[in-house]
N, C-alpha and C positions, 0 to 999 in steps of 0.2 A: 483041517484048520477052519475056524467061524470067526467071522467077522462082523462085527453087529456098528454102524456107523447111526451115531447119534445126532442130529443136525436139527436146525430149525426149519433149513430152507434148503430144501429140491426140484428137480424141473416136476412139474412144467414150467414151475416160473424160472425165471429168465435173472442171470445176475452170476458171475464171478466163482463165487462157492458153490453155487447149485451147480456148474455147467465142472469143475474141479472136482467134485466129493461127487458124481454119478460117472465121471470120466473113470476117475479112479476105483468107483464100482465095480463097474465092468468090466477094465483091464485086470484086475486081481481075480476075479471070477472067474477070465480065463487063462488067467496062472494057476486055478485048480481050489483058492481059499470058496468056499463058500460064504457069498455077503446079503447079511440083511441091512433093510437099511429102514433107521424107525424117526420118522418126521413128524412135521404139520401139515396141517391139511392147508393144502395150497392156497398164498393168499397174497404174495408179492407180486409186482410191485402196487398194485392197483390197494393192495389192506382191505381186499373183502378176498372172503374164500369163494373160490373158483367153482363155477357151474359142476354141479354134479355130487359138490362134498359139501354143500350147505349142510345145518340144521343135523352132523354126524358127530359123533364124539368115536368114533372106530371106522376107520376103511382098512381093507387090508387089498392089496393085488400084485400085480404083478408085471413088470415091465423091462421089457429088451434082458429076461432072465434073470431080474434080480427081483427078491421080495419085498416086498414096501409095506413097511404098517405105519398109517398114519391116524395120527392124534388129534384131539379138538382143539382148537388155539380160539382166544380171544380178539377179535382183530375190528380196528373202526377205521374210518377214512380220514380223519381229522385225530391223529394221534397226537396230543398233548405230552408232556413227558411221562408226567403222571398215568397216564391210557397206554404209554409204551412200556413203564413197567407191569402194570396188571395184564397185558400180552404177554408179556415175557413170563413172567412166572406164572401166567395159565398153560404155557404148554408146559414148565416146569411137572407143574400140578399132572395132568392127563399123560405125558410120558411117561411120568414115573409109576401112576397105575397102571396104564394101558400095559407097561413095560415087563413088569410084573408079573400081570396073568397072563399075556400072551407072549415076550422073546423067549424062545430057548437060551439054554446055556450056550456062553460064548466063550471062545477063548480068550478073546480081546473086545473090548467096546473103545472104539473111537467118537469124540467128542469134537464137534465142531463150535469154538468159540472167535468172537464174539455170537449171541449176548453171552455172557460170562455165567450168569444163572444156573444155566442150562447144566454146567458140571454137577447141581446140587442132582438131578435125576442122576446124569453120567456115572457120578460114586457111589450114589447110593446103590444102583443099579447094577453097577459092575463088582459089589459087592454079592448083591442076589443072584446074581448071573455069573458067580466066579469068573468072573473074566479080568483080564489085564487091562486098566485105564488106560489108553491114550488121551494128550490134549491136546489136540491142534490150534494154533495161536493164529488166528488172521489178521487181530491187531489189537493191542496190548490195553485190553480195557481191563479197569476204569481208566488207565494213566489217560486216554486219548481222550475220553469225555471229561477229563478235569480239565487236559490242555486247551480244548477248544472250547472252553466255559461254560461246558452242557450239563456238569453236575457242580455243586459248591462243595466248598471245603466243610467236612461237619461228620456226625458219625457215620451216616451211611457211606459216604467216601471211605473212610476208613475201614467199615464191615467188607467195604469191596473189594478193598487192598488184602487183608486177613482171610478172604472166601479164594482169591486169586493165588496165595501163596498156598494157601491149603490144597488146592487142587496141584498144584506142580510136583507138591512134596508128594501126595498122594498117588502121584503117576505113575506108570512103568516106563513110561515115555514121555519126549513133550516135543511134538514139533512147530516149526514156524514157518511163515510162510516167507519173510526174508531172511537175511543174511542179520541184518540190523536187530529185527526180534530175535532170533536164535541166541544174540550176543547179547541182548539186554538180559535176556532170559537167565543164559547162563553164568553172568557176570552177579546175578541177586542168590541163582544158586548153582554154586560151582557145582558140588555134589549129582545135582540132577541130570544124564540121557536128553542132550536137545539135539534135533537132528533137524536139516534146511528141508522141506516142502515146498517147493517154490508154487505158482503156476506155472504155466506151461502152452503149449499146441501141441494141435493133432496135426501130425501134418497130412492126412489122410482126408480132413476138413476143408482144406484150401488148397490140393491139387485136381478136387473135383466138385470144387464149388460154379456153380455156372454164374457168369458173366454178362447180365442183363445191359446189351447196349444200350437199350432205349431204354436205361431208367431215367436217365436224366430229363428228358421229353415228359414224360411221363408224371411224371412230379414236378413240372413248373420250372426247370432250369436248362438252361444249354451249356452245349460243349466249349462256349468263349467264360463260362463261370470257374470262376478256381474256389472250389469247394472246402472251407475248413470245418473239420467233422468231428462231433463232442458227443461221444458214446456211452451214458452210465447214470449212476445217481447224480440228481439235481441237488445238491446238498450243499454244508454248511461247510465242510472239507475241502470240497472243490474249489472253492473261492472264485466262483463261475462270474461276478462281476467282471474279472480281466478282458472277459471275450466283451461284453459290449462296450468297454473303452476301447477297448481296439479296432471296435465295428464303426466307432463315430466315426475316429480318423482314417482308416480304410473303407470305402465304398468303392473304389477305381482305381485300378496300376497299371500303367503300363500294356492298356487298354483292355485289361482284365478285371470283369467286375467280379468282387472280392463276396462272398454269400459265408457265414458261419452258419452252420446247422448244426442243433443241438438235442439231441437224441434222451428221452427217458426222462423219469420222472425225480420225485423225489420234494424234499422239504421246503427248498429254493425255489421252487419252478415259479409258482406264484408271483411271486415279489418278484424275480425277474422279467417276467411277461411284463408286470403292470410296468418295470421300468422301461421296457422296448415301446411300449405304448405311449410311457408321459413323453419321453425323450425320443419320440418318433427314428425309432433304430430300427431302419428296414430293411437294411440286408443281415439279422438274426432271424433266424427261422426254428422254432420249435417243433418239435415230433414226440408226441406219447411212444412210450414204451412200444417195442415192436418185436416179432419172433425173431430167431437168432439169424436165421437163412436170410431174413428182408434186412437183417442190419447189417448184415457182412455181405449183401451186396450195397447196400446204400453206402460201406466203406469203402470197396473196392472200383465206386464209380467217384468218390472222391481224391481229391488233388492234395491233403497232407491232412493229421491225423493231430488233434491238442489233446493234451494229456496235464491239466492243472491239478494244483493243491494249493493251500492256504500257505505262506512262508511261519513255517511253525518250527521249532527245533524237532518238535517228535515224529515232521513229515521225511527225517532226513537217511530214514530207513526204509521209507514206503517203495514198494515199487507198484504201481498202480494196473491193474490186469488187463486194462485197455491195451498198454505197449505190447502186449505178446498178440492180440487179433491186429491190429497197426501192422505192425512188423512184418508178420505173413501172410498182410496182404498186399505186402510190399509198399507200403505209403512212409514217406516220412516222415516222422514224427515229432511237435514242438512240444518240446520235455518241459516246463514247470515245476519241477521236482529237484531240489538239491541231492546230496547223497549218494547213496547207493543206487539209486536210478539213473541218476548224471554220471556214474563211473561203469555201468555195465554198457546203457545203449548210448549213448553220448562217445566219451571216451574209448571203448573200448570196440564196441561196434561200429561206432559212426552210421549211426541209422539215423539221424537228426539232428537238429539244432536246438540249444538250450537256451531258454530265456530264464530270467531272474523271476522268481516266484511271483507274483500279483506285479509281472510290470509290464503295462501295455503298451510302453512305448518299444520297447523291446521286442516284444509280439510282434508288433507292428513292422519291426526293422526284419528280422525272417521272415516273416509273410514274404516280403518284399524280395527278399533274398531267392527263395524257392523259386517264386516268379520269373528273378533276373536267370536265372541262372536251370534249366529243366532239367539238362542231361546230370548234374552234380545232385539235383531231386532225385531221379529215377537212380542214381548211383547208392544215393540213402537208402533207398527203399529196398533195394538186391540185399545190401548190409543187412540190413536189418531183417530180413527174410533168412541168410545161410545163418545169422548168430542166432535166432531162436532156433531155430532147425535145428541148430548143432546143441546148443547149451540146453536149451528148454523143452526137448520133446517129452510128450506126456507119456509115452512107452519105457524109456528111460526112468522117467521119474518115477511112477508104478513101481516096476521093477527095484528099485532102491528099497521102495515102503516093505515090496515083499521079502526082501532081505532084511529090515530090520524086523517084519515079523516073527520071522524062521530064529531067527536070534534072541529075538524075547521067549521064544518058544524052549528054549534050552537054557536058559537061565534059571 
């Protein structure tokens, strides 16, 4: 059995999908599928391609046993939207060449969307490649770029709506990555194969992760700091404002100085710095992008884990991938997320406390809470450590994908 996975984005960069679609690499490679895996040339999150793959339009190599061919992408540091779609459909472009004369035939080509484009390679490809389309849904664009006012209404909205349903019909599969996508998915087309994808943990990652006492020394804070830690894109989703209203009115609790550190890059970061600067907010702390090992100890040496989104109807399916590295590393986590993220770790695990979308004072009142209260923190964090363990191991999950392989396979 061949597996040819289609993505825009793999390690070495750093981010959600990359660290999911090479997990799941590798675990199916050693259930016996043979996986290639055909990318871009590395260029996340920083938008310039990575020492080594400059000025290439073909690399091919080979890593932790899986094959990698990667393609020439178009990438600038100052990405307009305009600049974001000529990236995006320049690796359209060079995949689907590259794709061409060099994937073997597969049995299956899996797709990783967002960006949505990328399916126009994926079909055409998996037509050349006889292989079975997969589409993997990580989050329901365009609907999300219309909802959070990144594209307007007009025809290209509309060509994206039309390219998106074509690609589902066209599928052998479709999966999602929540529970929420799965059910919008297949609510537009009953007829169509949609199966849950969640993320996940290894838990093989965080029972032998080492445990750097002295990071906190080391970087500027001490053990009387109660650390709130913001892990991921700096974006327009996030609704990353919350944390510095929060920051004004919390600086000291309970003779606990209150520090927000906010980790990684992204569209927001800018305007946010400059507003820590006008509005002298000094217990925010910002951090560029960092390797996966320095982030998940810089988690594991803090005191609770924020996990926002914008209060949007279409965030009410999200669950954001942060909560699964949180969880297992035992922190508790202030959910911001209505939904299906507030019934699985909220309700169901009790790994956290939830606040109301974009409300700082709320924020403020857990902050507060975790403080008064350690042993009922450290009780969150046990929670939320045995429910990902149990519900969302990445061994599990694999395993799922490789059975619905085997099943497409005999259809």
């Amino acid at each position: 059995m061949r597996l040819t996975i289609l993505t825009q984005y793999y390690p070495p960069e750093t981010g959600a999908p990359q660290l999911r679609l090479s997990d799941l690499a590798k675990r199916l490679q050693r259930m016996g599928v043979e996986v290639i895996v055909h990318t871009a040339l590395p260029n996340y999150p920083s938008m310039r391609v990575h020492e080594g793959y400059r000025r290439k339009w073909f690399v091919q190599e080979e890593v932790d046993g899986i094959k990698i061919q990667r393609s020439w992408i178009f990438v600038r540091q100052q990405m307009s939207f305009f600049v974001r779609l000529l990236s995006y459909f320049s690796f359209v472009f060079s995949s689907f060449v590259n794709g061409v004369f060099r994937l073997p035939k597969s049995d299956f080509l899996l797709c990783e969307s967002p960006p949505l484009f990328i399916g126009i390679s994926a079909y055409l490809l998996s037509r050349f490649k006889g292989a079975k389309l997969i589409f993997n849904v990580s989050d329901l664009w365009p609907e999300s770029a219309e909802k959070l006012g990144l594209v307007k209404k007009g025809f290209a909205l509309k060509l994206s709506y039309k390219l998106e349903g074509f690609l589902y019909r066209k599928s052998a599969l479709v999966t999602g990555q929540t529970q929420g996508i799965v059910k919008n998915i297949s609510d537009r087309f009953p007829q169509k194969r949609v199966v849950w994808f969640p993320n996940g943990v290894a838990p093989e990652v965080f029972e032998n992760m080492n445990n750097e006492n002295s990071w906190r020394e080391k970087n500027g804070f001490s053990h009387n700091d109660f650390i709130v830690f913001y892990g991921g894109v700096i974006g327009f989703a996030q609704g990353l404002d919350v944390v510095l209203d929060a920051a004004k009115e919390l600086t000291e609790y309970s003779n606990r100085r209150v520090k927000f550190c906010l980790v990684g890059n992204g569209p927001e970061k800018k305007r946010l710095v400059e507003r820590k600067q006008n509005e002298t907010v000094e217990n925010v702390h910002f951090f560029d992008s960092m390797p996966r090992n320095e982030l998940l100890n810089f988690l594991k040496n803090s005191d609770t884990c924020i996990v926002p989104l914008k209060r949007l109807e279409l965030f009410k399916g999200a669950i954001p991938s942060k909560i699964f590295e949180a969880c297992a590393s035992e922190k508790p986590i202030l959910l911001g997320v209505e939904g299906e993220a507030r019934e699985l770790f909220i309700n169901q695990a009790t790994a956290g406390l939830f606040y109301e979308p974009e409300s700082s004072n709320q924020l403020v009142e857990n902050i507060k809470y975790l403080i008064d209260n350690p042993t009922l923190s450290q009780q969150m964090g046990e929670n939320g450590r045995r429910f990902v363990l149990e519900k969302f191991n990445r061994e599990r999950i694999a395993e799922n994908i490789f059975q619905e392989l085997k099943y497409l396979q005999e259809v």
